[in-house]
N, CA, C and O atoms as a GROMACS GRO file, in nm:
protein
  552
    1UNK      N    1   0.396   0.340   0.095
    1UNK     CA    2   0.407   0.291  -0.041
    1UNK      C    3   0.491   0.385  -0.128
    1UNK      O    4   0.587   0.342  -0.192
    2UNK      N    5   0.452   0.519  -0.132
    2UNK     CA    6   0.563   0.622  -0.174
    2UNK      C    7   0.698   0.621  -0.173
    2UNK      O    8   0.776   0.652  -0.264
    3UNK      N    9   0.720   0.582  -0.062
    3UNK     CA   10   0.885   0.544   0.014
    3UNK      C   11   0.923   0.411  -0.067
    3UNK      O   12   1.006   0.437  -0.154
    4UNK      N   13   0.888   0.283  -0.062
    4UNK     CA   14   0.873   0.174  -0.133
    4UNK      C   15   0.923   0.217  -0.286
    4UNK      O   16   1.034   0.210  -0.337
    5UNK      N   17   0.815   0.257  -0.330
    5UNK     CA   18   0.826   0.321  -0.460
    5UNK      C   19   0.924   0.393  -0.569
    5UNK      O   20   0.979   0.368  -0.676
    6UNK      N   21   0.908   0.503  -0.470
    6UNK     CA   22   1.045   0.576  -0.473
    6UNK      C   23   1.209   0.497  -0.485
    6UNK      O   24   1.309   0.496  -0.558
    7UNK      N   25   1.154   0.432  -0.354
    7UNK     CA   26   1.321   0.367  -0.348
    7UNK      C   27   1.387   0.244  -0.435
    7UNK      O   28   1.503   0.203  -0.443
    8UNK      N   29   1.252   0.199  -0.503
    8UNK     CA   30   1.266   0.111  -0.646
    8UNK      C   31   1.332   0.209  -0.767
    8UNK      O   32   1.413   0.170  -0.852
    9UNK      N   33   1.289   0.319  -0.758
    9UNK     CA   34   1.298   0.386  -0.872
    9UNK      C   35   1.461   0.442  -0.850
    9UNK      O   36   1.534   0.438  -0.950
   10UNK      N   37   1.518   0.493  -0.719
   10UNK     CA   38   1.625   0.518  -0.737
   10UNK      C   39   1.713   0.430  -0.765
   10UNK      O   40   1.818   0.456  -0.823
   11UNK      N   41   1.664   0.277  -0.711
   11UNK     CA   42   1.778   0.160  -0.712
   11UNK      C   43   1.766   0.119  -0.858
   11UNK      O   44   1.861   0.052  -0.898
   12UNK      N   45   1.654   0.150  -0.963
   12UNK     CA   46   1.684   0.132  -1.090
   12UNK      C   47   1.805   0.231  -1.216
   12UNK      O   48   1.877   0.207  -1.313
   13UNK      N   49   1.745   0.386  -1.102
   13UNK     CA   50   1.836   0.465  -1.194
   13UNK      C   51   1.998   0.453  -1.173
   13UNK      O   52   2.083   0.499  -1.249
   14UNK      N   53   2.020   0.385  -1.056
   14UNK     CA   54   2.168   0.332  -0.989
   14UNK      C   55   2.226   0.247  -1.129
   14UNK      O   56   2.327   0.273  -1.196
   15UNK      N   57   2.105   0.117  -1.151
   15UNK     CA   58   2.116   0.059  -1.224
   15UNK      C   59   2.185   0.101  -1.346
   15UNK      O   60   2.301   0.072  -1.376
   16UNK      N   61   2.107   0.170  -1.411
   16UNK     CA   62   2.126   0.265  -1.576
   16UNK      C   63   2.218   0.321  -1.541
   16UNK      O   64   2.293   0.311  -1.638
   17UNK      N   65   2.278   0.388  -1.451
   17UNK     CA   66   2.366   0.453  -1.417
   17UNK      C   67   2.516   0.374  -1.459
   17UNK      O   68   2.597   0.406  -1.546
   18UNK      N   69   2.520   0.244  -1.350
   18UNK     CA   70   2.606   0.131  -1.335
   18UNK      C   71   2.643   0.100  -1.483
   18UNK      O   72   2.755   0.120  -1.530
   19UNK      N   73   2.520   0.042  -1.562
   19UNK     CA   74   2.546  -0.005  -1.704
   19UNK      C   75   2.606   0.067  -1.726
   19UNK      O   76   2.720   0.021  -1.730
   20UNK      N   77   2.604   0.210  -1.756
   20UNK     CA   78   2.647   0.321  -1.852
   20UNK      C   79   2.817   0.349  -1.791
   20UNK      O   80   2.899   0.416  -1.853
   21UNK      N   81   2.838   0.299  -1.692
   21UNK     CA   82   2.956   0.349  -1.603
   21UNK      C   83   3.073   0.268  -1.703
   21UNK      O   84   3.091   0.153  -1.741
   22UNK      N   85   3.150   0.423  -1.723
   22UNK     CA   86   3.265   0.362  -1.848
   22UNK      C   87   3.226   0.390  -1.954
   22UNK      O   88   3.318   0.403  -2.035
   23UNK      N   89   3.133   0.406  -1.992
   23UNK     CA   90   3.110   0.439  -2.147
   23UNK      C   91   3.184   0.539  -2.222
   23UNK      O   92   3.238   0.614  -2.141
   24UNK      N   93   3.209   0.570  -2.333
   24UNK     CA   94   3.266   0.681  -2.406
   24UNK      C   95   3.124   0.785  -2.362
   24UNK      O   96   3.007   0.756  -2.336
   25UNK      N   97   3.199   0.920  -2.370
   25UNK     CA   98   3.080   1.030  -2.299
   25UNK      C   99   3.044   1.101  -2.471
   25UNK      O  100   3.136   1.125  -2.549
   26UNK      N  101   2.933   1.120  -2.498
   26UNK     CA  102   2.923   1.192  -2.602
   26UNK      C  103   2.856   1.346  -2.566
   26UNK      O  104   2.738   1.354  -2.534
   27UNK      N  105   2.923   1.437  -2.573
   27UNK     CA  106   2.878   1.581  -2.602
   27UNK      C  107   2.815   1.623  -2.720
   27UNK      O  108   2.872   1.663  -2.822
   28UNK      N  109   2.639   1.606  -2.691
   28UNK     CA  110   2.574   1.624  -2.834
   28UNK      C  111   2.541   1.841  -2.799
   28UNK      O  112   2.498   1.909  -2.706
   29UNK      N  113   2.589   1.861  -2.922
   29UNK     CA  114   2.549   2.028  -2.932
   29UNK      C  115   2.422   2.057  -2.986
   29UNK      O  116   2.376   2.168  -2.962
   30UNK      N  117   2.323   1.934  -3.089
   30UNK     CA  118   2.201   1.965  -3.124
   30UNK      C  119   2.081   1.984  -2.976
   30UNK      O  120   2.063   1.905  -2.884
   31UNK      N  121   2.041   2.066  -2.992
   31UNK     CA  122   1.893   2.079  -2.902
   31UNK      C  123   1.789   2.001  -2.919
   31UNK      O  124   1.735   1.985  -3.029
   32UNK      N  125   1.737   1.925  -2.769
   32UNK     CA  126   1.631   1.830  -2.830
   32UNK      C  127   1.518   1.895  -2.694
   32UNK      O  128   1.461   1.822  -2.612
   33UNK      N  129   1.504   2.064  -2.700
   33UNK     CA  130   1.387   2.142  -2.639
   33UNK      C  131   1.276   2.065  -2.601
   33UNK      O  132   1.230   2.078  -2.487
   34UNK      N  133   1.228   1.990  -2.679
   34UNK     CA  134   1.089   1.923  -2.709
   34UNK      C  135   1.094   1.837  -2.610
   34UNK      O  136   1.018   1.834  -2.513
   35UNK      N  137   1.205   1.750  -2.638
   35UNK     CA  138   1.208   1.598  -2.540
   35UNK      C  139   1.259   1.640  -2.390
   35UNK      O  140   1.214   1.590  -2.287
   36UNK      N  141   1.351   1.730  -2.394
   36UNK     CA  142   1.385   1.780  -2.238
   36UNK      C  143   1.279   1.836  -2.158
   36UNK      O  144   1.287   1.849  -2.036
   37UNK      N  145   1.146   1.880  -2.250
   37UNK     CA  146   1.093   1.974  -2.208
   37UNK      C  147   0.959   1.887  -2.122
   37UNK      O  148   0.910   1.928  -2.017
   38UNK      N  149   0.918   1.771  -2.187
   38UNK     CA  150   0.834   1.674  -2.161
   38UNK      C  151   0.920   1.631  -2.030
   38UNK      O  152   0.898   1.676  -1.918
   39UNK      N  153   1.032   1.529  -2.063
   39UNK     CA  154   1.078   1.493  -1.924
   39UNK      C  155   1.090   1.532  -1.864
   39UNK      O  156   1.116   1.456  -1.770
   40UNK      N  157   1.090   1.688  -1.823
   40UNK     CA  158   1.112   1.794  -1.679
   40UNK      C  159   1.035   1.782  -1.647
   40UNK      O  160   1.014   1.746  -1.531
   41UNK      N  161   0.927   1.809  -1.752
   41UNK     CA  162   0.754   1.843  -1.636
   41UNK      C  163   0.696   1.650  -1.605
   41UNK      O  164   0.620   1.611  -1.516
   42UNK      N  165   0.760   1.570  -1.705
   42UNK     CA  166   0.684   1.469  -1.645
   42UNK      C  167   0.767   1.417  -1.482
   42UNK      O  168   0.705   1.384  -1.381
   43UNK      N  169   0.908   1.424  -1.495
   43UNK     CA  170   0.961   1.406  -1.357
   43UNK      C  171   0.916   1.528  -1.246
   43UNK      O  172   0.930   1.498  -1.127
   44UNK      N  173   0.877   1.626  -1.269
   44UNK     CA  174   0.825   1.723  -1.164
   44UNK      C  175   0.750   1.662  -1.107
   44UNK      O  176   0.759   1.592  -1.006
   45UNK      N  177   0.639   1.696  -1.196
   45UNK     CA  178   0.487   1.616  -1.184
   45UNK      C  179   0.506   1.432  -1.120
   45UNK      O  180   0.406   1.398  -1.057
   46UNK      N  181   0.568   1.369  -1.126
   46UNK     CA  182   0.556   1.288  -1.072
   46UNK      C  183   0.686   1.211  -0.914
   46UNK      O  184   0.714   1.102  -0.863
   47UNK      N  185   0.716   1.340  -0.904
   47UNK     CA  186   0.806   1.366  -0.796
   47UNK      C  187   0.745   1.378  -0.692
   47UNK      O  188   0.698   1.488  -0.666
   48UNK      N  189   0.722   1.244  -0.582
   48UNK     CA  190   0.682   1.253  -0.446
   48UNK      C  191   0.635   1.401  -0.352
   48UNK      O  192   0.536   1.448  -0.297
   49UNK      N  193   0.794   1.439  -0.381
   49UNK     CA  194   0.882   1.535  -0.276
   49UNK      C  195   0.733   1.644  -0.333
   49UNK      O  196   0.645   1.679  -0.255
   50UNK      N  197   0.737   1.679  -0.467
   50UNK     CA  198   0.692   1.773  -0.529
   50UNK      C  199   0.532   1.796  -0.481
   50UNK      O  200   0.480   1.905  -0.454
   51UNK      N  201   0.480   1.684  -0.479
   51UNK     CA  202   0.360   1.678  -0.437
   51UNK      C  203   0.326   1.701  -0.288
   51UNK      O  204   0.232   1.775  -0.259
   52UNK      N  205   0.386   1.650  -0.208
   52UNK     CA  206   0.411   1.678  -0.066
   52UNK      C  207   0.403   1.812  -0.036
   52UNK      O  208   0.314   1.860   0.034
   53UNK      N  209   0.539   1.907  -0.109
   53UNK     CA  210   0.585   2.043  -0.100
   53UNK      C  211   0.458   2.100  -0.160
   53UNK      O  212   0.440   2.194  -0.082
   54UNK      N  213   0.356   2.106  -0.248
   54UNK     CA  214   0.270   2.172  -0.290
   54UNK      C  215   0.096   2.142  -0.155
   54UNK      O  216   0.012   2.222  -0.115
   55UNK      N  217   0.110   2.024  -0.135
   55UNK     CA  218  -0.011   2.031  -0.008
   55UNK      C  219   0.009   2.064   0.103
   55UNK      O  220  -0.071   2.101   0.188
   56UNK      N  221   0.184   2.044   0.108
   56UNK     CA  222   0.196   2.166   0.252
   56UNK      C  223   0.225   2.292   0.257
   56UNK      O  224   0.140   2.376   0.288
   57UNK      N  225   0.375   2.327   0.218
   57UNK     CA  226   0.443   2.472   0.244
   57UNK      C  227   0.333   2.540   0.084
   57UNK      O  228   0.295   2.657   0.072
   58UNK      N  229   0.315   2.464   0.016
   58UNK     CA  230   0.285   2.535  -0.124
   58UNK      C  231   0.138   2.565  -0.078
   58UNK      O  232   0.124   2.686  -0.095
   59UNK      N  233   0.011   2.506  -0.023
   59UNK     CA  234  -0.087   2.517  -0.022
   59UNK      C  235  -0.083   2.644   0.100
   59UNK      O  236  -0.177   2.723   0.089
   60UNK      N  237   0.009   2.672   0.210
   60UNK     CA  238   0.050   2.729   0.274
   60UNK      C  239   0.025   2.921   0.201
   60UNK      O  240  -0.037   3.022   0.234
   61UNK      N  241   0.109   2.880   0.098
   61UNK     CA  242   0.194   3.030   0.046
   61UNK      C  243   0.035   3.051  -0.059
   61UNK      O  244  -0.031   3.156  -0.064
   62UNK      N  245   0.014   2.969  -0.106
   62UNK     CA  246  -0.136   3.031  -0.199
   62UNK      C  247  -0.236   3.131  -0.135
   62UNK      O  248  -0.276   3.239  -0.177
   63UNK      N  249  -0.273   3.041   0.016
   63UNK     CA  250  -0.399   3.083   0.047
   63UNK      C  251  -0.297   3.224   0.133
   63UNK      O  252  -0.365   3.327   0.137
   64UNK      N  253  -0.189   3.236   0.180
   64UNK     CA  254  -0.127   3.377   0.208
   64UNK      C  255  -0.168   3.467   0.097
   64UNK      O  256  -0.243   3.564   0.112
   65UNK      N  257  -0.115   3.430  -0.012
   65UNK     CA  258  -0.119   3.523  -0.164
   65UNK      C  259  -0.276   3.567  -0.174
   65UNK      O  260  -0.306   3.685  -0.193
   66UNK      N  261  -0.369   3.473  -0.160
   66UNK     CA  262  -0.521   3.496  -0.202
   66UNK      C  263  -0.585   3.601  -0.089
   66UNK      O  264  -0.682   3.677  -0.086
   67UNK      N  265  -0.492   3.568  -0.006
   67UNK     CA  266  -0.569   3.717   0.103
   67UNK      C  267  -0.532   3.874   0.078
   67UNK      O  268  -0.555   3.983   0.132
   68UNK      N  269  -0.436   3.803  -0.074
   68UNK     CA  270  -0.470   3.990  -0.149
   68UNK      C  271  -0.509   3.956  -0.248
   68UNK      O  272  -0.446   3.991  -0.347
   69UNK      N  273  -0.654   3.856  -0.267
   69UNK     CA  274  -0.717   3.900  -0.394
   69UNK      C  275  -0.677   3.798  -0.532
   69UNK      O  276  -0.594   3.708  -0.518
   70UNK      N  277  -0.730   3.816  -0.633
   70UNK     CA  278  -0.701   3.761  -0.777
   70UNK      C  279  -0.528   3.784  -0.766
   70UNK      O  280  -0.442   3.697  -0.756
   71UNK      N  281  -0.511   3.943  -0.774
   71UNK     CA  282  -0.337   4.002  -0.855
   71UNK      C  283  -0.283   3.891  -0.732
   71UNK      O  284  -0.223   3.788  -0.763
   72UNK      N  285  -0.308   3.921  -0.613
   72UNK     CA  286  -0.199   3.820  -0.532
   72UNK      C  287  -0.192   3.691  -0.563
   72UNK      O  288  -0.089   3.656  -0.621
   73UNK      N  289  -0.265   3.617  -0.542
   73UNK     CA  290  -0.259   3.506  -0.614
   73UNK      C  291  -0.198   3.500  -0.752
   73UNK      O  292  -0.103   3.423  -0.758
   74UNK      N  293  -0.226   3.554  -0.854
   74UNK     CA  294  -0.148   3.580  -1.000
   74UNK      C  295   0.026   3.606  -0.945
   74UNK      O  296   0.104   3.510  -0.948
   75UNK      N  297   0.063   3.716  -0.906
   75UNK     CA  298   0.144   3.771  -0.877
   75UNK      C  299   0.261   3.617  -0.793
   75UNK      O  300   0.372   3.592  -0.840
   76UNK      N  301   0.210   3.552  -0.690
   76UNK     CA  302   0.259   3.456  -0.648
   76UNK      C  303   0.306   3.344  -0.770
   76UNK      O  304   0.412   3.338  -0.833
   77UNK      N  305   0.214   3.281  -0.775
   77UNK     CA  306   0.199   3.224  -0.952
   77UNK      C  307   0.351   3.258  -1.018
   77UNK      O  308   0.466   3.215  -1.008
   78UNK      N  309   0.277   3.359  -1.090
   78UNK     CA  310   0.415   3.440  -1.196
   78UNK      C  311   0.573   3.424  -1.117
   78UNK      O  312   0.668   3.378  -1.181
   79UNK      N  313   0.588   3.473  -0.955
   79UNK     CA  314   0.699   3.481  -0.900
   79UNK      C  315   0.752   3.352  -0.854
   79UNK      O  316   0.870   3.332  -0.824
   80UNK      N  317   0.661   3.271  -0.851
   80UNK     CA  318   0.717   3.101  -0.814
   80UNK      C  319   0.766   3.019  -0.934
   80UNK      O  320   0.855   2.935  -0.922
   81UNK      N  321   0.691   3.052  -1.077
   81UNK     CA  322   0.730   2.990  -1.186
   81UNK      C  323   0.845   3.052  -1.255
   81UNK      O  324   0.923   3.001  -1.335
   82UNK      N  325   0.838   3.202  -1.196
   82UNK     CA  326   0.981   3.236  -1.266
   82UNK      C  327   1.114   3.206  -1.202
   82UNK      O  328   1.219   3.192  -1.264
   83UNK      N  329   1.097   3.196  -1.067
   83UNK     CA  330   1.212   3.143  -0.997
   83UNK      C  331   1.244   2.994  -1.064
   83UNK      O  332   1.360   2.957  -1.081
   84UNK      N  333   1.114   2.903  -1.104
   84UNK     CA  334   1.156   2.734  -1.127
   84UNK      C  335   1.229   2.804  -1.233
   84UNK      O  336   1.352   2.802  -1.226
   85UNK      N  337   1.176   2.859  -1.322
   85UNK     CA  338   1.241   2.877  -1.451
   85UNK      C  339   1.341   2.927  -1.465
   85UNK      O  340   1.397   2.895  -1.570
   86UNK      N  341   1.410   3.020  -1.380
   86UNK     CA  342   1.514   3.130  -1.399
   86UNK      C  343   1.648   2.988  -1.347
   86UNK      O  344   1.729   2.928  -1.418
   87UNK      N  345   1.622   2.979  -1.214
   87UNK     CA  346   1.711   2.853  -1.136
   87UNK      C  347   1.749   2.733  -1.182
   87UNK      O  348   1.865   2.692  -1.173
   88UNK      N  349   1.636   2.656  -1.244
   88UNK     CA  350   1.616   2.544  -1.306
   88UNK      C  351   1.717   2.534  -1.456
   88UNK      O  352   1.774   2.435  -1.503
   89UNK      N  353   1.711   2.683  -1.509
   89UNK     CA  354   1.714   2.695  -1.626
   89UNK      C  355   1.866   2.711  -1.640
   89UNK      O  356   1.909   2.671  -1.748
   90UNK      N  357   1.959   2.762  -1.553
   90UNK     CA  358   2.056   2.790  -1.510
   90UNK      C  359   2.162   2.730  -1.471
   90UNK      O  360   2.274   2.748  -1.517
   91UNK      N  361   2.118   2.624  -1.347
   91UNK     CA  362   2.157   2.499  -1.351
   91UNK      C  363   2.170   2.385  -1.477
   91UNK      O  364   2.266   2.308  -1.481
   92UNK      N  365   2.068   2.383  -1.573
   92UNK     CA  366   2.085   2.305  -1.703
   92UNK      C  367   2.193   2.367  -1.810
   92UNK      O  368   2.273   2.299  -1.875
   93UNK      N  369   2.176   2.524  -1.815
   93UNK     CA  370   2.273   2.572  -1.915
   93UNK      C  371   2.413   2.550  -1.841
   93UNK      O  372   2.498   2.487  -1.904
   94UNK      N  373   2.437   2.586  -1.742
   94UNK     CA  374   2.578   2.536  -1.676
   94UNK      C  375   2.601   2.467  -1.678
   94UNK      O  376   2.708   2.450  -1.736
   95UNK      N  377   2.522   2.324  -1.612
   95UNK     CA  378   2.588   2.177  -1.671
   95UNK      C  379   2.640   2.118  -1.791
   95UNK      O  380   2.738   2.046  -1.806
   96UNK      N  381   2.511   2.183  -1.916
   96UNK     CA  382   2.524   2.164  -2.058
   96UNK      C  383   2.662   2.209  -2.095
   96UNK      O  384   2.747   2.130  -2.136
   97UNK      N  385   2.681   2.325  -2.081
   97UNK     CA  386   2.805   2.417  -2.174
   97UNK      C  387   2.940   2.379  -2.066
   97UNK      O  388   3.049   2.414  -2.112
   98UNK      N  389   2.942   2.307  -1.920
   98UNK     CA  390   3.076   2.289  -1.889
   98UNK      C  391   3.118   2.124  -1.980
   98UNK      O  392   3.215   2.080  -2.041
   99UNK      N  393   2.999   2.080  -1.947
   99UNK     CA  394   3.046   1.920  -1.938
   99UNK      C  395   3.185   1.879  -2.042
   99UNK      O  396   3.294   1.831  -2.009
  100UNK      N  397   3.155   1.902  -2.119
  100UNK     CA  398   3.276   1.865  -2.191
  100UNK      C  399   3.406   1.932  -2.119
  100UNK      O  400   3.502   1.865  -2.158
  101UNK      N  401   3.447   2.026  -2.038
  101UNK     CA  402   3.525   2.099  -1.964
  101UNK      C  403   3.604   1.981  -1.854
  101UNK      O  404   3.724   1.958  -1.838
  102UNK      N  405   3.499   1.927  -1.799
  102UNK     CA  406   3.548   1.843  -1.708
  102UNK      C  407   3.614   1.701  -1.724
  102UNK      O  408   3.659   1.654  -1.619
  103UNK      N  409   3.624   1.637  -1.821
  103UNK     CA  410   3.693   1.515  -1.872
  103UNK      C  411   3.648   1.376  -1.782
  103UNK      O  412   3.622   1.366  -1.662
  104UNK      N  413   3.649   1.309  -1.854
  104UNK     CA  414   3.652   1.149  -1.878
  104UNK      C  415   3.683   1.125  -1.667
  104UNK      O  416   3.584   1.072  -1.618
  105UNK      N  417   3.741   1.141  -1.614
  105UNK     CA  418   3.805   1.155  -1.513
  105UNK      C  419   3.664   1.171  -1.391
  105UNK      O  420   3.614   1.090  -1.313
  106UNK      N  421   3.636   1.316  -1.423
  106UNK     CA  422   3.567   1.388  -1.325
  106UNK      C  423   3.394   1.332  -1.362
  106UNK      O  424   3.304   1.332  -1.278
  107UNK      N  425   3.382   1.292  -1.498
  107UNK     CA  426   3.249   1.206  -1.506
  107UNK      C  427   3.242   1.132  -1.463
  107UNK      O  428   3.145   1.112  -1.390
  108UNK      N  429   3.388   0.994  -1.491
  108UNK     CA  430   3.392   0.896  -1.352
  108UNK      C  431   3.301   0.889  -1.211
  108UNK      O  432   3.201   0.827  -1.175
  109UNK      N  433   3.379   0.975  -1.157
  109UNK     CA  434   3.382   1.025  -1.029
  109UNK      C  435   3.250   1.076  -0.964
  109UNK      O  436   3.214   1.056  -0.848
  110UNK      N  437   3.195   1.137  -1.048
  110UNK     CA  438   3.070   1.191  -1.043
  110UNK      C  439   2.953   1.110  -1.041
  110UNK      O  440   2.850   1.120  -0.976
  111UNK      N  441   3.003   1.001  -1.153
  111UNK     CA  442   2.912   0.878  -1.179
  111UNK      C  443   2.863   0.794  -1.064
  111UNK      O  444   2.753   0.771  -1.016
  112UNK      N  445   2.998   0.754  -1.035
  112UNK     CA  446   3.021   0.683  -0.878
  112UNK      C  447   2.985   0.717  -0.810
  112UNK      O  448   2.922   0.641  -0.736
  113UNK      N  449   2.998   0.887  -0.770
  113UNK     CA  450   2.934   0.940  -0.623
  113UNK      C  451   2.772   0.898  -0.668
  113UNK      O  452   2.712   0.834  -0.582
  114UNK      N  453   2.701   0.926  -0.783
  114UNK     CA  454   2.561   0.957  -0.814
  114UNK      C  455   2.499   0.806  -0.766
  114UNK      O  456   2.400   0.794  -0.693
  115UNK      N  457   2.576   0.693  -0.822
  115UNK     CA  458   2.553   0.559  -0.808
  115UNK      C  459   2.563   0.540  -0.660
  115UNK      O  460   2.447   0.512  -0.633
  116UNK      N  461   2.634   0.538  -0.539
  116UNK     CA  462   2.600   0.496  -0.445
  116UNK      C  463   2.540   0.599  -0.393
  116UNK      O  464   2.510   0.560  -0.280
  117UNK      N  465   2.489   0.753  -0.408
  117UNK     CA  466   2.391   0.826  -0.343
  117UNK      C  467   2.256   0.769  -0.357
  117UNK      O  468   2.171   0.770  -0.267
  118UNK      N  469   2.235   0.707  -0.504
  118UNK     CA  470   2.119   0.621  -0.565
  118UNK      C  471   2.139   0.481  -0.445
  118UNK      O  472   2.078   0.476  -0.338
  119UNK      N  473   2.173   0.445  -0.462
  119UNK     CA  474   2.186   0.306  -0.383
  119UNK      C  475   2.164   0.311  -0.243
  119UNK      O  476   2.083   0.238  -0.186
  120UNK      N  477   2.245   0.407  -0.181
  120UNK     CA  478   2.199   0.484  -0.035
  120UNK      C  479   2.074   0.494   0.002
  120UNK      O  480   2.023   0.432   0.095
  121UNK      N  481   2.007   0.588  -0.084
  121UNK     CA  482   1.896   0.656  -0.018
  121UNK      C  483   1.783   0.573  -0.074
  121UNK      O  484   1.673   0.597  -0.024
  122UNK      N  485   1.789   0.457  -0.191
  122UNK     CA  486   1.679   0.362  -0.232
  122UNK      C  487   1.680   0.290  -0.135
  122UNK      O  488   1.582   0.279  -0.062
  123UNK      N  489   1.807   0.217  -0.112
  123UNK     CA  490   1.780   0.104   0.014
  123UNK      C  491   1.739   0.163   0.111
  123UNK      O  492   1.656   0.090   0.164
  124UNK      N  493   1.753   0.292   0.190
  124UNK     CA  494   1.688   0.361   0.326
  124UNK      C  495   1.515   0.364   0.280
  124UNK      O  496   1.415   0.315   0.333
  125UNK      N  497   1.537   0.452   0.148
  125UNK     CA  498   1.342   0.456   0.120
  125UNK      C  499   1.301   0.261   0.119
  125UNK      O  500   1.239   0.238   0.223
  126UNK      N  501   1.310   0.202   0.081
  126UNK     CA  502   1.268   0.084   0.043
  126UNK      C  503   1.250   0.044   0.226
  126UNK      O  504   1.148   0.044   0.295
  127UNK      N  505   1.359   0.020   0.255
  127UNK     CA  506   1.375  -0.029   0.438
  127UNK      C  507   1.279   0.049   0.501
  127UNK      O  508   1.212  -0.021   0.577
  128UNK      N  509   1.239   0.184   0.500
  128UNK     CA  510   1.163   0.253   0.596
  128UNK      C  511   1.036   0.212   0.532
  128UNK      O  512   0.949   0.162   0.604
  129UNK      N  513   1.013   0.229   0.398
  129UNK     CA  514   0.893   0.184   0.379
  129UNK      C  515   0.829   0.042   0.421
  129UNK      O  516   0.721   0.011   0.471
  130UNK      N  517   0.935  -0.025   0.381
  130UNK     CA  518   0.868  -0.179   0.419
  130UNK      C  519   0.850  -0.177   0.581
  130UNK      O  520   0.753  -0.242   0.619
  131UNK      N  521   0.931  -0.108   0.689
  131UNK     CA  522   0.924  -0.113   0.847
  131UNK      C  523   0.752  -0.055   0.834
  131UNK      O  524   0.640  -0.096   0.865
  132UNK      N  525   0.801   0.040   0.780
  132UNK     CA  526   0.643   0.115   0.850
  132UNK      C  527   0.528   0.068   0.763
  132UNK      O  528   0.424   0.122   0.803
  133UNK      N  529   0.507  -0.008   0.663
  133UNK     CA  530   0.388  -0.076   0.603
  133UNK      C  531   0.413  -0.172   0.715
  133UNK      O  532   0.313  -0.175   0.788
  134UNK      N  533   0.512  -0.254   0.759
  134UNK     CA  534   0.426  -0.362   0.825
  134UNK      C  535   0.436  -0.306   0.986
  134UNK      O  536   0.403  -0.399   1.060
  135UNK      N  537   0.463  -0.213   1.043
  135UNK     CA  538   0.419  -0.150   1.187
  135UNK      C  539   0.314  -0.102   1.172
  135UNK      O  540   0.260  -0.087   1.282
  136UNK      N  541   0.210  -0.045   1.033
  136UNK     CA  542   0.133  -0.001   0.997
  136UNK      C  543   0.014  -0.097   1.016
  136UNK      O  544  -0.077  -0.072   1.096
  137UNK      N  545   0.019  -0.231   0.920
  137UNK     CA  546  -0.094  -0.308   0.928
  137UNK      C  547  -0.110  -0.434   0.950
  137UNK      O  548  -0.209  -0.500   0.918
  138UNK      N  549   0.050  -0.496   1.045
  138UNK     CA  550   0.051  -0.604   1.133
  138UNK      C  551   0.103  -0.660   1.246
  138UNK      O  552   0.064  -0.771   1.284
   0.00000   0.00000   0.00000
């Protein structure tokens, strides 16, 4: 159902994508902290992949950390959130401050690749999901 799911959601953002394809690009310089800040953690938080990665490799690296105690565990904590934050944070300021750099052209292009990577990998999630729900329960 995840797979299913998922692969609705990419074939919609294809969608929004598609509409928007061609538009005049606007480079806004005001900060909207607040609203970026909600949609990160709500797309984290509701990111398949994310949840997966935390009951396996992540539940993995905790109970390593807790076999030194409270600080290890803390210490893990602190060094995993500063990496999201340092990386995460890095990647956004670079995108932010080139975009206007790259022109009308290279957003195109970019658009397009993003739109059939969306389209790609929804129709594979959607197809595998639907194979294996019904090898699953008929």
């Amino acid at each position: 159902m995840i797979g299913i799911l998922g692969g609705i959601v990419l074939l919609y953002l294809a969608f929004i994508e598609y509409k928007n394809y061609g538009k005049e690009i606007e480079y806004k310089s005001e900060s909207t902290n607040t609203t970026s800040f909600i949609t990160g953690v709500t797309m984290s938080s509701l990111n398949p992949y994310f949840i997966v990665w935390w009951l396996a490799t992540g539940f993995h690296l905790v109970n390593q950390s807790a076999m030194f105690g409270v600080y290890g565990l803390l210490l893990f904590i602190l060094a995993r959130e500063l990496c999201d934050f340092f990386w995460l944070g890095f990647i956004s300021a670079t995108s932010n401050k080139t975009a206007y750099m790259w022109g009308d052209r290279a957003y195109k292009t970019l658009s397009a690749i993003s739109i059939s990577i969306f389209i790609v990998f929804g129709v594979y999630f959607v197809l595998t999901g639907v194979n294996t729900f019904f090898q699953e329960f008929f």
